[in-house]
C-alpha positions as CSV (number, residue, x, y, z in Angstrom):
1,X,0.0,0.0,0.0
2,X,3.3,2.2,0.3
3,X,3.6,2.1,-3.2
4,X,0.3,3.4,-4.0
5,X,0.2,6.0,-1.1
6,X,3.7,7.4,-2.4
7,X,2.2,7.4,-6.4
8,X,-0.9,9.5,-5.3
9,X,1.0,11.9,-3.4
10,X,3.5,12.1,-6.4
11,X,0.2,12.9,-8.7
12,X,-1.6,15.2,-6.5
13,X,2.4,17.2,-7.0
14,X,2.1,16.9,-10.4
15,X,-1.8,18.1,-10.8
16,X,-0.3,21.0,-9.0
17,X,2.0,21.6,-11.1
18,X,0.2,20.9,-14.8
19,X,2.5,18.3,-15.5
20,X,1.5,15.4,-17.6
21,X,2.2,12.1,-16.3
22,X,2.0,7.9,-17.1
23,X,1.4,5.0,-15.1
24,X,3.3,2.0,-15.5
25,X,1.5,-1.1,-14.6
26,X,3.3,-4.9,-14.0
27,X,0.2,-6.8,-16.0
28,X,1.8,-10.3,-16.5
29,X,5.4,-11.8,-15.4
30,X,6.5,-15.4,-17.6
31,X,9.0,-16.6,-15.6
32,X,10.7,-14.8,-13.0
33,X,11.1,-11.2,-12.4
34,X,11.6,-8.7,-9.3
35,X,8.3,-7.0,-9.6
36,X,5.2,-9.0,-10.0
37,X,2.1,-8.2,-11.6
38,X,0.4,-5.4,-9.4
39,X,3.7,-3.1,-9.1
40,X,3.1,0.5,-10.4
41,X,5.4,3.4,-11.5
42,X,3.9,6.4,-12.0
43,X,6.2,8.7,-14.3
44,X,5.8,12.9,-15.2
45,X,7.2,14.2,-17.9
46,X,10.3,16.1,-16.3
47,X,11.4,12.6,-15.8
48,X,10.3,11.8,-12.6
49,X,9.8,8.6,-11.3
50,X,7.9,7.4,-8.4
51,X,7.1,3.8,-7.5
52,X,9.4,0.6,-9.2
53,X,8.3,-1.4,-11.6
54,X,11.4,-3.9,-11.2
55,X,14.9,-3.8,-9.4
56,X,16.2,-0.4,-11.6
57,X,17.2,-1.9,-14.6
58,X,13.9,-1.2,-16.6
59,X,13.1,1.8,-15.4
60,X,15.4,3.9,-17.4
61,X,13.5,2.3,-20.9
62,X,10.2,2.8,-19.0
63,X,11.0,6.2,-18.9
64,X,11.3,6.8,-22.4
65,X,8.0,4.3,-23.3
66,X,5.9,6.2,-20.3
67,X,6.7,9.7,-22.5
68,X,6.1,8.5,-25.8
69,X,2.5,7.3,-24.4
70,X,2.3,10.8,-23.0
71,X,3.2,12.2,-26.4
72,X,0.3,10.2,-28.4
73,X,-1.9,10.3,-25.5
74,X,-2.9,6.3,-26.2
75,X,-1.6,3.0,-23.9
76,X,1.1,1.1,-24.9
77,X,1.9,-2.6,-23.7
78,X,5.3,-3.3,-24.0
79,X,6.9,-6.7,-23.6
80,X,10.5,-7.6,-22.1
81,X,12.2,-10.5,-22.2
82,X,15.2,-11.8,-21.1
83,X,15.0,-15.6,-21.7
84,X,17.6,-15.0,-24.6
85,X,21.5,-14.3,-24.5
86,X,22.2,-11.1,-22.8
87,X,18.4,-9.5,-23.1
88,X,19.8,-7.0,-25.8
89,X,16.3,-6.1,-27.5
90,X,15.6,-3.5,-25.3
91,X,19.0,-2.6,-24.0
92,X,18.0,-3.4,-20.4
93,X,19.6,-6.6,-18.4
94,X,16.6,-7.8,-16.2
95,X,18.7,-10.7,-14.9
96,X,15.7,-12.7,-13.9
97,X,15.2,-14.8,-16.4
98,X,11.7,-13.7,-17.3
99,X,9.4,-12.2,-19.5
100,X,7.7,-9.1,-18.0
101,X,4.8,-7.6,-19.9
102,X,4.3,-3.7,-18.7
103,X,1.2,-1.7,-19.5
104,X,1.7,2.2,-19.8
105,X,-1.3,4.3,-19.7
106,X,-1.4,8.5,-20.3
107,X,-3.7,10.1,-17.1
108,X,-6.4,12.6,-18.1
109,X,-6.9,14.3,-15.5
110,X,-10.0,15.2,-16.6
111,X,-11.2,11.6,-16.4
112,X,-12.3,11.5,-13.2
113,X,-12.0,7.8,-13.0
114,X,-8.2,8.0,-14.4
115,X,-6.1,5.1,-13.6
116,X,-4.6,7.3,-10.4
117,X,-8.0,8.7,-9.3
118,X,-9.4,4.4,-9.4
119,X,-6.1,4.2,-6.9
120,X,-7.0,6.8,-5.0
121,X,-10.0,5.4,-3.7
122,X,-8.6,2.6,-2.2
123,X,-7.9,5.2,0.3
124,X,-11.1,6.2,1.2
125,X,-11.2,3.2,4.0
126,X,-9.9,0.4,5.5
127,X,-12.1,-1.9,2.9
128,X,-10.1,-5.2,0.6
129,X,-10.5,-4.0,-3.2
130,X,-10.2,-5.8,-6.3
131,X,-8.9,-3.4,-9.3
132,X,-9.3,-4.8,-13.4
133,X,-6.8,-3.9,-16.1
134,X,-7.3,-4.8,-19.0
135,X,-4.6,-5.5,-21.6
136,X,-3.8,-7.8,-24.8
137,X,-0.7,-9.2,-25.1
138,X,-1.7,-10.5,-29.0
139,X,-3.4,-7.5,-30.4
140,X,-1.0,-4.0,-28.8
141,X,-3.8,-1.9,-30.4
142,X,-6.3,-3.7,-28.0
143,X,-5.0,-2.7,-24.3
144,X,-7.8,-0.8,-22.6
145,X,-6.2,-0.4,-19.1
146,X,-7.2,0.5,-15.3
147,X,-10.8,0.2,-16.0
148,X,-12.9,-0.5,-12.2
149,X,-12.4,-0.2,-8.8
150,X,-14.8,-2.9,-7.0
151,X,-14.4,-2.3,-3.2
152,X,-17.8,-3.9,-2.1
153,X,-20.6,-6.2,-3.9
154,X,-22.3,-2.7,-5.2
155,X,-19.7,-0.4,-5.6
156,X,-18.1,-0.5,-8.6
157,X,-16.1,2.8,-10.4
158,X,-16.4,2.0,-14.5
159,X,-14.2,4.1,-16.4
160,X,-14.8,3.1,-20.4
161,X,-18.7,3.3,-20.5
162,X,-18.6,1.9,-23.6
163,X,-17.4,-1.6,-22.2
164,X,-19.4,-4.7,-20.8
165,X,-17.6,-6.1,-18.1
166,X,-20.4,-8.0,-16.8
167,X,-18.6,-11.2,-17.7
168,X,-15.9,-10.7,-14.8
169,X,-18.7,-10.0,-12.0
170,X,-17.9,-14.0,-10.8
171,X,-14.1,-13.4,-10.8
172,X,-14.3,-10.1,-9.1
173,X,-16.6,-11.4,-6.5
174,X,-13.7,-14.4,-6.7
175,X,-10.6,-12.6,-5.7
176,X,-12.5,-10.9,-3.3
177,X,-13.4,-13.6,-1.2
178,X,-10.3,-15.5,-1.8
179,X,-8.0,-12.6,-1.3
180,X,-6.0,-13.4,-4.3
181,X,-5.1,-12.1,-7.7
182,X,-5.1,-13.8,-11.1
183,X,-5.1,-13.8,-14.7
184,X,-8.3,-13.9,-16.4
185,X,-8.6,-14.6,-20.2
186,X,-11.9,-12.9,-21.7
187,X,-13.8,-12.3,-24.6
188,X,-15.0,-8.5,-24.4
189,X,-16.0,-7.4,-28.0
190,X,-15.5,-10.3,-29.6
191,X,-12.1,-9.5,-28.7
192,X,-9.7,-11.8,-26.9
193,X,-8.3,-9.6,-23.8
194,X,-6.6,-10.4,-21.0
195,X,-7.6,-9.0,-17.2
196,X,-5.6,-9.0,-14.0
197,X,-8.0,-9.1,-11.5
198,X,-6.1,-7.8,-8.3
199,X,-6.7,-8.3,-4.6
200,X,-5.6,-5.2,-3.0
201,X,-5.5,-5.5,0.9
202,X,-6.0,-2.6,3.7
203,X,-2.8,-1.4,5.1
204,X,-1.4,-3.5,8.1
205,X,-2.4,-1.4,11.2
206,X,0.3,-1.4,13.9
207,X,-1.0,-0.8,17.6
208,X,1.7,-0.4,19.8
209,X,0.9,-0.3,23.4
210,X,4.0,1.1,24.9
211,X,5.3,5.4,24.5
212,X,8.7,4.3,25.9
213,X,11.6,5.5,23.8
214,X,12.1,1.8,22.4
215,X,9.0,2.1,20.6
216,X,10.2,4.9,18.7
217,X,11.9,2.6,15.8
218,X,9.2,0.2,15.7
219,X,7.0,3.3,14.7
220,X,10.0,4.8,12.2
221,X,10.0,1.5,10.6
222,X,6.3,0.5,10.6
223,X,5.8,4.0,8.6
224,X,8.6,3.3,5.8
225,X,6.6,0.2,5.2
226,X,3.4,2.5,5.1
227,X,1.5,0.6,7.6
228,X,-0.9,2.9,10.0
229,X,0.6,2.8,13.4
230,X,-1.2,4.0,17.0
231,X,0.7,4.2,19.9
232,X,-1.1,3.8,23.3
233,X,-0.2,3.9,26.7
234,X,-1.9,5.0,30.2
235,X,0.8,7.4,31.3
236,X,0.0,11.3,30.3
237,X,4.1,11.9,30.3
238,X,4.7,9.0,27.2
239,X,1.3,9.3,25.3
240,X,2.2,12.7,23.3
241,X,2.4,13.0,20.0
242,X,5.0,15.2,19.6
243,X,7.1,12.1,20.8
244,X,6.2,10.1,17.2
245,X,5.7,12.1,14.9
246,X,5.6,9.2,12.1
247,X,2.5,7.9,14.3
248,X,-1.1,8.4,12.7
249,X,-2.7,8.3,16.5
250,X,-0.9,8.4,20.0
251,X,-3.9,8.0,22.8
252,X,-3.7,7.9,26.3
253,X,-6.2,5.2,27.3
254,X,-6.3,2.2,30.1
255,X,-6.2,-1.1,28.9
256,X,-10.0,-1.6,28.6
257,X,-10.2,1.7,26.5
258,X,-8.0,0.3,23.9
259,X,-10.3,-1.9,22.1
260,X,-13.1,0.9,22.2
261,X,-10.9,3.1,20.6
262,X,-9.2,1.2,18.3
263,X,-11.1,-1.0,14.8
264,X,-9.4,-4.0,15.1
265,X,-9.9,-6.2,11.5
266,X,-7.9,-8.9,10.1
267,X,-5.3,-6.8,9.5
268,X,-4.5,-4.8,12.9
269,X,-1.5,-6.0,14.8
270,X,-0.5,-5.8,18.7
271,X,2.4,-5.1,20.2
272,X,3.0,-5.0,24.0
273,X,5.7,-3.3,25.2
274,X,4.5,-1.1,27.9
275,X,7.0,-2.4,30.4
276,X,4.1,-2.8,32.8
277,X,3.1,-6.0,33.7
278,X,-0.1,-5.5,34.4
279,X,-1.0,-2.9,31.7
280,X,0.3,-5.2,29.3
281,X,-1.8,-8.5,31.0
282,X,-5.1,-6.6,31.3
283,X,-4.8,-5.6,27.3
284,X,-3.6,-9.0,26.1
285,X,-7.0,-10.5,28.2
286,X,-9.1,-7.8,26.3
287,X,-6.9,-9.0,23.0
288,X,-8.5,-12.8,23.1
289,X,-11.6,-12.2,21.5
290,X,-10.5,-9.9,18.3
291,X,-9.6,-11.2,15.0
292,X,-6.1,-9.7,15.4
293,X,-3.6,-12.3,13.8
294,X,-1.0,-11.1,15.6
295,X,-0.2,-10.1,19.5
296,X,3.4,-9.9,20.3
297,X,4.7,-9.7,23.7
298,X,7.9,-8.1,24.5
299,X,9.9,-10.0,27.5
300,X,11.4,-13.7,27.9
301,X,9.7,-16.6,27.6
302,X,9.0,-16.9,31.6
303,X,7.1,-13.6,31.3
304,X,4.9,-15.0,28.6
305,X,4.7,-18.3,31.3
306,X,3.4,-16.2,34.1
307,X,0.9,-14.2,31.6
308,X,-0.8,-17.4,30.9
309,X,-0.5,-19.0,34.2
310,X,-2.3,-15.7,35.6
311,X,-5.0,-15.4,32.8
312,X,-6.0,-19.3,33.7
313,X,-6.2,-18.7,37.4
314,X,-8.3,-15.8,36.7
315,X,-10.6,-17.8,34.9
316,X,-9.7,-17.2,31.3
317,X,-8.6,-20.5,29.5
318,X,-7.1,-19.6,25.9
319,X,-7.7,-22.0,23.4
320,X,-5.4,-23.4,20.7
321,X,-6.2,-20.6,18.0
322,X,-6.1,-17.8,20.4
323,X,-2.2,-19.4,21.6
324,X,-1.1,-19.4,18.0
325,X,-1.9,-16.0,17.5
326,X,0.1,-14.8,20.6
327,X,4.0,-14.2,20.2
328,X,6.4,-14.3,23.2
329,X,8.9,-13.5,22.9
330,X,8.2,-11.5,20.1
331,X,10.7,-11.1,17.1
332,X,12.3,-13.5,14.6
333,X,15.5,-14.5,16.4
334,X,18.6,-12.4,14.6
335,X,20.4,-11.9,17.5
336,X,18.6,-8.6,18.0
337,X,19.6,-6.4,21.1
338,X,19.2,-2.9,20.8
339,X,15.6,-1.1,20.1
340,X,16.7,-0.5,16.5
341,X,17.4,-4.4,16.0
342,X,14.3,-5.3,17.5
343,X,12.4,-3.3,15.6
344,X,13.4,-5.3,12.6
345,X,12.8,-8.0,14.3
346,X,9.2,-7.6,15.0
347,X,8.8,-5.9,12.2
348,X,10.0,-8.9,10.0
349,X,7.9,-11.5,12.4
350,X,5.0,-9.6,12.0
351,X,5.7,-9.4,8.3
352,X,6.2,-13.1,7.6
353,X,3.2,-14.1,9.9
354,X,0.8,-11.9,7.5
355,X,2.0,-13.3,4.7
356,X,2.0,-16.7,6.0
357,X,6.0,-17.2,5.6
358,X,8.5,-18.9,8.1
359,X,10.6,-16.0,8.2
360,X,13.5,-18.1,7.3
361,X,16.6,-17.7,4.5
362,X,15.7,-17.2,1.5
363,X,18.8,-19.2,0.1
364,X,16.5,-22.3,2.1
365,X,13.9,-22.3,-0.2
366,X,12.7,-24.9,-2.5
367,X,10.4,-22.8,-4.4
368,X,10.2,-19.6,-6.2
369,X,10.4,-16.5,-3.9
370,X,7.4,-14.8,-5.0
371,X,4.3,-17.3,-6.0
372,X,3.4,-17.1,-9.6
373,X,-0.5,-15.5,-10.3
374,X,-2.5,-17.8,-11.4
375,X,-4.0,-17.7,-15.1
376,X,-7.9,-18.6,-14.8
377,X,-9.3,-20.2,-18.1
């Protein structure tokens, strides 16, 4: 969601400044690549860039494609591959091995439901979305683009009224409740097209409960990775937000106030470091019943002991799925010991648990890095 946040704010500068921009859209990947389908560049014409469509070593040609669509005003897919010797056709060295198929599209910013302006309502609220671009990877005439914004069962944003898309209402409604993206192949106008049908996800939201000095870089960290962060604690002297900055909300609030106060979806993470037992036992109890997937506790192992041992005396059994969801210690273990390194520590765990990763070396792995999109028939 960085990605997208950091492109609107680039094209809000650039509406300010009546400069003509491009977005650069990852549609398909064959084989491997850095960037999968789903990564965005947005690109104005004084040559800046903002976003990454792979590791750097496309963007400089992107540049050049992303003006010349600017120029004629009409979308351009362009295809590279690096399969052969040396990957000379476009004068770029991907070094992946892969064939990566890159959709440009000119904004009018007149079109109110402009490629940028269909992103920019994924920020309205903390809702899962599913955005359609359509391309053709057989007919370059045929690419249509960023056409709809689906971000509930009745709210879809069409930007091409002059296009049917009725026959991808199933596989919207699909990646939505599956909370994945694939490839759909589709005949719109008796034309063959191509759509990727992306799941985009709500931002992580990061509650820390702790406004000691050590959650500082946790905060720093959690807001390069654009996640939302609130930091809460029940002393007046810690909870002031002048102390983070990078934090969207610092409250002061007792344990039981924190759930009041706080939406807590799929997607909102805990971490305790209060450095108050009790604070931090009281909130964890109150924690048990949300659908957070993740409530780290900073401490050793015997702390985390004596948290459960107290929560069971009091009356309060904790089930399998509610265990599995608690982390304590918290962190992957890198050797971590100052704030800054356990901050990437928690940060990484936290990371890997969303995405339903080990956390382990990549250098381990068996498998691709990134799993391939599926192509639905």
């Amino acid at each position: 969601m960085k990605e997208i946040n950091d492109i609107i704010r680039a094209y809000e500068t650039a509406l300010a400044n009546n400069q003509r921009m491009a977005l650069a859209t990852v549609v398909k990947v064959e084989g491997s690549s850095y960037r999968q389908p789903g990564a965005r560049m947005l690109v104005t014409e004084d040559g800046r860039l903002t976003g990454a469509i792979s590791g750097g070593c496309l963007e400089g040609d992107a540049l050049r494609k992303a003006l010349l669509a600017m120029h004629q005003q009409k979308n351009k897919l362009i295809t590279y591959d690096t399969t052969g010797e040396g990957g000379s056709e476009f004068g770029v060295q991907l070094g992946c091995n892969g064939i990566v198929h890159i959709l440009f599209e000119p904004i009018d910013i007149h079109d109110p439901n402009n490629p940028v302006a269909l992103l920019e309502r994924l920020q309205q609220n903390r809702r899962d979305a599913v955005v359609v671009t359509l391309f053709s990877t057989e007919d370059r005439n045929a690419p249509i683009g960023t056409v709809l914004l689906a971000n509930d069962a009745d709210d879809h944003f069409t930007a091409p009224s002059n296009i049917d898309l009725s026959p991808l209402t199933a596989d919207i409604r699909l990646a939505k409740d599956s909370r994945q993206s694939f490839l759909k192949e589709v005949l719109l106008q008796d034309i063959p097209m191509e759509a990727l049908i992306e799941y985009r996800a709500p931002s992580v939201h990061l509650v820390i409960a702790g406004a000691g000095n050590d959650a500082r870089p946790l905060v720093e960290m959690a807001d390069i990775l654009g996640w939302e962060v609130t930091v809460v604690d029940g002393r007046a002297t810690h909870a002031v937000p002048q102390r983070f900055p990078r934090a969207n909300r610092v409250l002061l609030a007792t344990p039981e106030r924190v759930r009041e106060q706080t939406d807590i979806d799929p997607l909102t993470v805990f971490v305790l470091m209060t450095h108050n037992y009790h604070y931090d036992l009281s909130l964890l109890k109150t924690l048990l019943s949300t659908p957070a997937p993740y409530i780290g506790v900073l401490g050793p192992k015997t702390k985390m002991e004596r948290m459960f041992s107290d929560l069971a005396e009091s009356g309060v059994c904790i089930d399998e799925s509610q265990r599995e969801r608690i982390f304590g210690p918290m962190g992957l273990d890198i050797g971590a010991e100052t704030s800054d390194e356990i901050a990437v520590s928690v940060i990484s765990e936290i990371k890997a648990v969303l995405s339903g990763r080990k956390g382990s070396s990549l250098r381990l792995l068996t498998t691709k890095i990134h799993d391939d999109i599926p192509t639905m028939r």
